[in-house]
C-alpha positions as CSV (number, residue, x, y, z in Angstrom):
1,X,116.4,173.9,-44.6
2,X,118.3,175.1,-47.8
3,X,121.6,173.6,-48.7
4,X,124.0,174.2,-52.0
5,X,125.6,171.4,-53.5
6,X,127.8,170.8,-56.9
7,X,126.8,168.4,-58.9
8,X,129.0,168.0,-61.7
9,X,130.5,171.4,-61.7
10,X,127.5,172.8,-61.4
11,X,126.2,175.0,-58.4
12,X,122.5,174.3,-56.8
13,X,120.9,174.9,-54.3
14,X,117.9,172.5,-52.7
15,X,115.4,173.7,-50.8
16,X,113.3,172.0,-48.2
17,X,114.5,168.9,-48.4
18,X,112.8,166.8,-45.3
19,X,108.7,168.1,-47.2
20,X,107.0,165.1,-47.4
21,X,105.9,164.8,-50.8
22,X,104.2,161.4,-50.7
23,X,102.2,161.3,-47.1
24,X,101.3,158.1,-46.6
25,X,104.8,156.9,-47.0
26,X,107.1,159.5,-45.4
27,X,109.0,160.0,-49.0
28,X,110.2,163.4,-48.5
29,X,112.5,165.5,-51.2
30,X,115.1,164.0,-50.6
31,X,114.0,160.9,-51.3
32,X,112.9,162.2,-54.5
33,X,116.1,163.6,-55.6
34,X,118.1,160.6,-54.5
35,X,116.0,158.7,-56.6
36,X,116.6,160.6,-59.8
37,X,120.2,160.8,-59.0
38,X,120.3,156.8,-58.8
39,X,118.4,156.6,-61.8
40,X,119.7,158.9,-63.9
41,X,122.1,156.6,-66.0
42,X,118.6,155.2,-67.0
43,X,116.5,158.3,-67.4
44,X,118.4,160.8,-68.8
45,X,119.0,158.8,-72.5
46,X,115.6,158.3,-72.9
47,X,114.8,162.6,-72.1
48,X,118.0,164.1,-74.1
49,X,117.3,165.6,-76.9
50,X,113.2,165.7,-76.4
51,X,110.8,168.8,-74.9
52,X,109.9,167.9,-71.7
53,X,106.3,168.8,-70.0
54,X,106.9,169.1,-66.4
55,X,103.8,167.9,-63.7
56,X,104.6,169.7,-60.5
57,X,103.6,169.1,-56.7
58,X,105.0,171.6,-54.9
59,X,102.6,170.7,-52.0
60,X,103.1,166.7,-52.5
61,X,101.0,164.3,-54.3
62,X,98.0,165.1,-52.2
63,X,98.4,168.4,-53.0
64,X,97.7,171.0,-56.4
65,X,99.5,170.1,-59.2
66,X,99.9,172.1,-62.4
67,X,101.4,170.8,-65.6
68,X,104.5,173.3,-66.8
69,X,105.7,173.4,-70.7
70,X,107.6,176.5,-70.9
71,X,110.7,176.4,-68.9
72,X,110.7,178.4,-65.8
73,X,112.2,182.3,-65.8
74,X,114.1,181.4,-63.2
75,X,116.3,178.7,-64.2
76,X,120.3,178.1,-64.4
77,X,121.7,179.5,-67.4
78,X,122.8,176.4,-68.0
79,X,120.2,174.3,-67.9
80,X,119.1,173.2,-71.5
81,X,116.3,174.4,-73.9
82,X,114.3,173.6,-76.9
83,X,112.2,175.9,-79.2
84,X,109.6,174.3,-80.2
85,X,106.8,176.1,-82.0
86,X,103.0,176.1,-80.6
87,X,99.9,176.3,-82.9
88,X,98.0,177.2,-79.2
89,X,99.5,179.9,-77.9
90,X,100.9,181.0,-81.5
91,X,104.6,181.1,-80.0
92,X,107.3,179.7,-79.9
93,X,107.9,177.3,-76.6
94,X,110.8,176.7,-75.0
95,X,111.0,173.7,-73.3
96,X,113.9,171.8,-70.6
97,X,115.9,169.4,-72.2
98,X,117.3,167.0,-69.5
99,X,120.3,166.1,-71.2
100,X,122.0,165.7,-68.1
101,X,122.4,164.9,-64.5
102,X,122.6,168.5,-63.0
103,X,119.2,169.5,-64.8
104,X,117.2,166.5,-63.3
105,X,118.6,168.1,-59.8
106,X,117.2,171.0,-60.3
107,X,114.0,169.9,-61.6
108,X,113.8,167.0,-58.7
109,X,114.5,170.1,-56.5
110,X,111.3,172.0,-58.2
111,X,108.8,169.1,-56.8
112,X,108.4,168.1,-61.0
113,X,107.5,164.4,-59.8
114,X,106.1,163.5,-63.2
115,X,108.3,164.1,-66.3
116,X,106.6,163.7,-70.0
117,X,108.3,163.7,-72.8
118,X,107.6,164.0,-76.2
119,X,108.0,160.9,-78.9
120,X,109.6,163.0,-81.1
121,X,113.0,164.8,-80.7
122,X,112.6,168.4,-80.6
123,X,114.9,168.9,-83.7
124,X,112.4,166.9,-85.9
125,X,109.5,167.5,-83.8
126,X,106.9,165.9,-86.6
127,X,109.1,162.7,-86.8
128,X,108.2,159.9,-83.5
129,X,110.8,158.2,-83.1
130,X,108.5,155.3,-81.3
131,X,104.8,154.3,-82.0
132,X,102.8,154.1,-78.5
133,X,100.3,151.7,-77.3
134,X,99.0,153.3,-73.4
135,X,96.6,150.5,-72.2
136,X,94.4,151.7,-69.9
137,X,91.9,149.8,-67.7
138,X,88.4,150.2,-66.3
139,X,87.6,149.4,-63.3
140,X,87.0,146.3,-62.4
141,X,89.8,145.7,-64.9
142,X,93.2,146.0,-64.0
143,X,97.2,145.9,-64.8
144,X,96.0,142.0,-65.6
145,X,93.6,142.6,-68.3
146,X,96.4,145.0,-69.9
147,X,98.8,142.3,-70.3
148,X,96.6,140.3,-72.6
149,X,96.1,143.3,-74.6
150,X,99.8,143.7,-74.6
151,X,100.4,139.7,-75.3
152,X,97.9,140.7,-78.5
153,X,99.8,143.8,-79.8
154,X,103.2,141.9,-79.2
155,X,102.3,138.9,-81.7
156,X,100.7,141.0,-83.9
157,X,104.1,143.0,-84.5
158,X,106.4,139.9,-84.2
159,X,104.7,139.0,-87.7
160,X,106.3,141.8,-88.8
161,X,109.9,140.8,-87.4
162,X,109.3,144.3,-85.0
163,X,110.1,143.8,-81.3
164,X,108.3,145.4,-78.9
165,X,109.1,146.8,-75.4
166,X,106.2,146.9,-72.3
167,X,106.4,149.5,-69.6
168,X,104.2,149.9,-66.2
169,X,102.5,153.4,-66.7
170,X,103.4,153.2,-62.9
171,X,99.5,154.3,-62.4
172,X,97.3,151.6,-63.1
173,X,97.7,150.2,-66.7
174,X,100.6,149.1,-69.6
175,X,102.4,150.7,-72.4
176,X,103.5,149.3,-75.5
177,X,106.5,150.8,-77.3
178,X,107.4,149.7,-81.1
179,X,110.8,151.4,-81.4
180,X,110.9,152.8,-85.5
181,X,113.9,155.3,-85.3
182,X,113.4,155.8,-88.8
183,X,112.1,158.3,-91.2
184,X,107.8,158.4,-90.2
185,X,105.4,160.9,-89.4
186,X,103.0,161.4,-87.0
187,X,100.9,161.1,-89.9
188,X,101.9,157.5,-90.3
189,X,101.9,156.4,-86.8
190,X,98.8,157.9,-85.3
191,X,96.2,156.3,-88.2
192,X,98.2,153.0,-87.7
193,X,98.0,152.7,-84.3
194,X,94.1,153.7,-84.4
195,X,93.6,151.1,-86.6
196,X,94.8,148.5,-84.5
197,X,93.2,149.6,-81.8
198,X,90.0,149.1,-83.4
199,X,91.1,145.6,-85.2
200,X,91.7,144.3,-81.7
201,X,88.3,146.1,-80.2
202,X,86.8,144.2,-83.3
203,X,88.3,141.1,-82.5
204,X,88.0,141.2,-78.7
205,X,85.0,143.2,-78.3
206,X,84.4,142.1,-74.4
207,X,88.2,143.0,-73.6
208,X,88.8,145.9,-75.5
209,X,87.7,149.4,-76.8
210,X,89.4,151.8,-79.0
211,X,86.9,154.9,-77.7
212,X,88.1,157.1,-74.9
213,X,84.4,157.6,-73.8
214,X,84.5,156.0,-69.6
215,X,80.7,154.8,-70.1
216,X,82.2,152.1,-72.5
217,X,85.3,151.1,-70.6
218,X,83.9,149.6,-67.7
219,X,85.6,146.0,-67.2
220,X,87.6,146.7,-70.4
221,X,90.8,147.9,-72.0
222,X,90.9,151.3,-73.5
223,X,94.1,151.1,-76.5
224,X,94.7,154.7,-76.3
225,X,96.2,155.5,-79.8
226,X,96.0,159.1,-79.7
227,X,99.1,159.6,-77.7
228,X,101.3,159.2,-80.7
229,X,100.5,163.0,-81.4
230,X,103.3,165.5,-81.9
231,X,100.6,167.7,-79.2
232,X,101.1,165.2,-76.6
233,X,103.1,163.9,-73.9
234,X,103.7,160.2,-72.5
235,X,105.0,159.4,-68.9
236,X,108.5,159.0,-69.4
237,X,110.3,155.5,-68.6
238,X,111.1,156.2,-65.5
239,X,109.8,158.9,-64.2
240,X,107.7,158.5,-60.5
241,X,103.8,158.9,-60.7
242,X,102.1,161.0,-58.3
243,X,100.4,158.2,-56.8
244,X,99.2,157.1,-53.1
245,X,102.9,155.9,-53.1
246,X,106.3,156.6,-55.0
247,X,105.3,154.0,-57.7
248,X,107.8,154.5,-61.3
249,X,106.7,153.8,-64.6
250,X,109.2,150.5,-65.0
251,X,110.0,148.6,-68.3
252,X,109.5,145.2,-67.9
253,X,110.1,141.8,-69.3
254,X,107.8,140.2,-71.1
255,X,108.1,137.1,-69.1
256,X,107.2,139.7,-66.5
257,X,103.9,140.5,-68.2
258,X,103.4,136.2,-68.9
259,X,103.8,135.7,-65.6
260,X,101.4,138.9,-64.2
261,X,98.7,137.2,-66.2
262,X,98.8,133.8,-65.5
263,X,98.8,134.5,-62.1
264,X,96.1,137.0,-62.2
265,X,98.5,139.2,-59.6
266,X,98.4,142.9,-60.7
267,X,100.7,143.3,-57.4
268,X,103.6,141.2,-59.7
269,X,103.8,144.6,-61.7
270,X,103.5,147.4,-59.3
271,X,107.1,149.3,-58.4
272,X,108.3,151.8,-55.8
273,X,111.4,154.2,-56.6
274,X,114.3,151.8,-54.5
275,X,112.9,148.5,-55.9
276,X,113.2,150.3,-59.5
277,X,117.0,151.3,-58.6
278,X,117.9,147.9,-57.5
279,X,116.1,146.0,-61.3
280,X,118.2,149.0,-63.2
281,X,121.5,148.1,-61.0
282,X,120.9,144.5,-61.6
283,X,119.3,144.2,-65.2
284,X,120.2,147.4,-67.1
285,X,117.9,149.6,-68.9
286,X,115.5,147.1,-70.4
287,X,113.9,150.0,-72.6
288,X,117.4,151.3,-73.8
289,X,117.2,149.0,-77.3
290,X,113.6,152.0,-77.9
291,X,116.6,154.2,-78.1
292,X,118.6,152.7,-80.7
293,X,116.6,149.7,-82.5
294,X,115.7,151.0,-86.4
295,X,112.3,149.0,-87.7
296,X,110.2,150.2,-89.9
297,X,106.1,151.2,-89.7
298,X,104.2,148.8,-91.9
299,X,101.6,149.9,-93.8
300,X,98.0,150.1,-92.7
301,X,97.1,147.2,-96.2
302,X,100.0,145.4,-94.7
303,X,98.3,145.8,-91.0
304,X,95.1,144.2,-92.2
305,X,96.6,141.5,-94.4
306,X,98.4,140.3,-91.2
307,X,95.8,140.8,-88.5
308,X,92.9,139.5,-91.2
309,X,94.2,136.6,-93.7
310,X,91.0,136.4,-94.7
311,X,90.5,139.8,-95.8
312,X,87.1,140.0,-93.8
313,X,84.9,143.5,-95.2
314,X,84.4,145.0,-92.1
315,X,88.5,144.8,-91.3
316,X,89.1,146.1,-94.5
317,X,86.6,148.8,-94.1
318,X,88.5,149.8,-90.8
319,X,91.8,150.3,-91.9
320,X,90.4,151.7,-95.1
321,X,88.8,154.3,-92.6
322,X,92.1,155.1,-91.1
323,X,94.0,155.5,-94.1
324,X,91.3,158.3,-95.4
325,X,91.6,159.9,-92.1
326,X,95.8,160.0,-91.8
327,X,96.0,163.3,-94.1
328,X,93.2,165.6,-91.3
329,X,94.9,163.7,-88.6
330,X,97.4,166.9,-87.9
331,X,95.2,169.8,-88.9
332,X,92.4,168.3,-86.4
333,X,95.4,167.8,-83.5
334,X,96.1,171.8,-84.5
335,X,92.2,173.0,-84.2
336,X,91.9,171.6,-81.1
337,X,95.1,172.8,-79.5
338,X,94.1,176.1,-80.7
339,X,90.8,175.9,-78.1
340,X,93.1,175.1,-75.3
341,X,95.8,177.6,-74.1
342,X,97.4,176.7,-71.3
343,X,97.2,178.6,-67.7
344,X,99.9,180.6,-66.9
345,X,101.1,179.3,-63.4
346,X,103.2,181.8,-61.0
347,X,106.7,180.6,-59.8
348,X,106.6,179.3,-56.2
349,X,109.1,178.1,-53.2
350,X,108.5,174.2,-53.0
């Protein structure tokens, strides 16, 4: 059943709102949009101002999904966009912008479960305004593993005097966010975080990998660097997964994350859409300071002198290695684009 609401002045209308978009729990549509309209104080900061790539499941979680960059045809006229140019499909995108609570409606209404934005905002779309660590495990490794990663990357910045913020991905593993807000580039941030990826795969070699390849990652944690890329998307803060169950991709504490790992409980770290609404309504945004928090990138010589005192060879060699990669970085992240265009997906009633 279809029903019209006003939601800040503005008209909308929601369709089928009792479609169970999570089976094995019952969460319907509703559910969905009552989420993002509890959560919106929280969300919406942390997506204003950025292009947005939408994952959709109009047919629920079980169901085909299909990822969605340019904004619909179809959309309110005033609902937000971006331009934001596109090496792949030689065009210009135009991407939502949620900047506020009507928008997130609408897209909540379009069965767009999964909401990624980019780490840069799309008026300086070369320019992160975060670096990003996503630590991923492999089976039998899980959520637990990840937080001694994250323990590792968290003293390594603090010798810098840079805080750091951990998030659930809401799916199995952890992300790291290093706020900068500063002047960087991609350029900057994508050889640096590479580099410490591999430090810690050189210092922890039975915990950790810096290769995406799965035949290595068995029992391990995969530090995926290559998300800070002006090409790619991270799971917002957040935003649901499209998981067995309405799990959200929650900042946490990093008492949180102590705790998760001394008690070996990946359960400790695992949240559902109402639990997520009550934390925000008792504790705030936790990830709001990733919003506002100015700290510089250090230098990958800096990186090494930290992480290696001693000034081993083969540590030096590595973030020598990054440094001579940093300036092909972009033009690589372009070629490959280029290979991938995107299907074009047909407008449906969800």
């Amino acid at each position: 059943m279809d029903s019209t609401i006003e939601v800040q002045g503005r008209q909308l209308k929601l369709s089928n709102l009792q479609k169970v978009l999570y089976p094995a729990t019952g969460f319907t549509k509703k559910d969905v949009i009552d989420y993002y309209v509890r959560i919106a104080p929280a969300l919406v900061p942390h997506l204003s101002g950025r292009a947005l790539t939408m994952k959709r499941y109009p047919d629920g979680v079980d169901g085909q999904f299909f990822y969605e960059k340019n904004a619909p045809k179809h959309r309110p006229d005033w609902v937000n966009t971006v331009p934001v140019w596109s090496e792949g499909n030689r065009r210009t995108m135009h991407y939502v912008e949620v900047s506020d609570l009507p928008t997130l409606v609408w897209l909540a209404n379009l069965a767009a479960l999964e909401l990624h934005p980019s780490l840069s905002r799309a008026k300086n779309v070369n320019c992160p305004t975060v670096i990003a660590f996503d630590l991923d495990p492999g089976p039998p490794a899980n959520i637990v593993q990840c937080c001694q990663v994250g323990l590792w990357l968290r003293e390594i910045f603090e010798h810098f005097g840079l805080q750091t913020f951990p998030k659930t991905s809401g799916s199995k593993g952890l992300q790291i966010y290093v706020p900068l807000n500063t002047p960087t580039m991609y350029e900057a941030t994508k050889p640096f975080a590479h580099a410490l990826a591999r430090l810690l795969e050189h210092d922890h070699p039975d915990q950790v990998v810096s290769d995406m390849k799965k035949q290595i990652r068995t029992g391990k944690v995969f530090v995926d660097w290559s998300q800070n890329d002006e090409h790619k998307t991270t799971v917002a803060v957040y935003s649901l997964r499209a998981r067995e169950r309405p799990t959200v991709s929650t900042p946490v504490t990093w008492e949180e994350v102590e705790r998760a790992l001394k008690k070996k409980d990946p359960g400790l770290l695992v949240f559902e859409a109402p639990k997520v609404v009550a934390r925000f309504e008792k504790m705030g945004d936790l990830f709001e300071p990733v919003l506002k928090l100015k700290q510089k990138l250090p230098t990958l010589k800096e990186l090494t002198g930290a992480v290696a005192p001693e000034a081993k060879p083969e540590r030096i060699e590595i973030a020598a290695q990054a440094e001579e990669d940093s300036p092909n970085l972009a033009k690589r992240a372009q070629k490959k684009s280029v290979t991938k265009r995107p299907a074009q997906k047909k407008s449906r009633k969800v």
